[in-house]
C-alpha positions as CSV (number, residue, x, y, z in Angstrom):
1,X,0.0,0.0,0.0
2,X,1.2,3.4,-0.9
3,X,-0.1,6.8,0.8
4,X,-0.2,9.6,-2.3
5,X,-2.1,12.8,-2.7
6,X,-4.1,13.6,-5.5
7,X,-5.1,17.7,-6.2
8,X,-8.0,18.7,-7.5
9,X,-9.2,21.1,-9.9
10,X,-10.0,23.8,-6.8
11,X,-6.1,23.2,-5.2
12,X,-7.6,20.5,-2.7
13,X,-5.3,18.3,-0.8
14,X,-7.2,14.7,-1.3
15,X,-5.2,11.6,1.1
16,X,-5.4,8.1,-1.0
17,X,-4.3,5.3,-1.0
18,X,-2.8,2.9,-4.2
19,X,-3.1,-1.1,-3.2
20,X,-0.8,-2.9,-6.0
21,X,-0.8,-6.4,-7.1
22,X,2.4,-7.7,-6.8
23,X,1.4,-10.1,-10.2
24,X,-0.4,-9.4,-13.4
25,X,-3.0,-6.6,-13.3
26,X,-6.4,-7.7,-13.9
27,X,-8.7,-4.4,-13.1
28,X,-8.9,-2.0,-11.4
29,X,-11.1,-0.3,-8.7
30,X,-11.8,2.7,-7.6
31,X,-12.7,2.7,-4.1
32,X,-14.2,6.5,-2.5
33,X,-15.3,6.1,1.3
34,X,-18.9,6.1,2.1
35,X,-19.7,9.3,3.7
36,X,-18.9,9.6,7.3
37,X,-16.5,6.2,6.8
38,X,-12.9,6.8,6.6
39,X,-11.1,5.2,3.6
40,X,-9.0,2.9,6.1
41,X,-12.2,1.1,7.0
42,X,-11.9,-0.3,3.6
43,X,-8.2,-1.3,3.8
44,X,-8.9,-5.5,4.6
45,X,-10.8,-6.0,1.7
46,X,-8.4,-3.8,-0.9
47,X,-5.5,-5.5,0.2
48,X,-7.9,-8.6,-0.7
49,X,-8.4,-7.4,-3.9
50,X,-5.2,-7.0,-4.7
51,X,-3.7,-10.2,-3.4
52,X,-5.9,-11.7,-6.2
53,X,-4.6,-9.3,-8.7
54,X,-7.1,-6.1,-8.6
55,X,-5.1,-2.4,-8.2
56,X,-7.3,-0.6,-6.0
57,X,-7.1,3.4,-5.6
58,X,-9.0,4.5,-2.2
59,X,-9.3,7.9,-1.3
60,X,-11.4,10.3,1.4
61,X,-13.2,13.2,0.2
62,X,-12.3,16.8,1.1
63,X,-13.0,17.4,5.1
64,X,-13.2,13.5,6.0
65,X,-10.7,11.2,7.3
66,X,-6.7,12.0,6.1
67,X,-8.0,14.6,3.8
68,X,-9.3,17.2,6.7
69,X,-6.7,20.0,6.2
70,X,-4.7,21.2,9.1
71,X,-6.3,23.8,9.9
72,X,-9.5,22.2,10.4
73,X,-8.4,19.0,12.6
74,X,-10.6,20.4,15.2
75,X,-13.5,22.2,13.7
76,X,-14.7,21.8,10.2
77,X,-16.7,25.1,11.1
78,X,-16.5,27.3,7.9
79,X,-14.9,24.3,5.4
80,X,-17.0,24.2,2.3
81,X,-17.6,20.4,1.9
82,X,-21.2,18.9,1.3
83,X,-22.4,16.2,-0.8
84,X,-22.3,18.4,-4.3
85,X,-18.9,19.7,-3.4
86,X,-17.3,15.8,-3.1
87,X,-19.8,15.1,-6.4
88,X,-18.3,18.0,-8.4
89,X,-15.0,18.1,-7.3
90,X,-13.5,15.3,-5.4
């Protein structure tokens, strides 16, 4: 498992993670947490999927999980996240 960042259009800092095979690639998945679930919950079964040859990208929105920027690690008071926002832009 590798930790990488992925920027979106809007400058946003999104935390995912990249789950390789170590043999022959034969899909892969995309894998965005479920909304108030943190992408680690997910972690067992995409190291599953790729122990049987499935490259997995997981990733949490903007404001959830490893993707809450620093400044907001106690209060997401004033962060501009909702359901559209992660839709449009995440």
């Amino acid at each position: 498992m590798e930790t990488v960042q992925i920027i979106t259009a809007d400058g946003t800092v999104l935390t995912a993670k990249k789950f390789t095979p170590t043999s022959t690639v034969k899909s892969v998945v995309v894998m965005p947490a479920a909304m108030g679930v943190k992408q680690n919950f997910y972690e067992p079964f995409a190291e599953f999927l790729a122990e049987n040859g499935i490259a997995v990208l997981s990733f949490d929105y903007r404001g959830m999980g490893e993707s809450i920027p620093a400044q907001y690690r106690h209060s997401l008071r004033g962060f501009d996240a909702d359901i559209l926002v992660w839709a449009e832009r995440d």
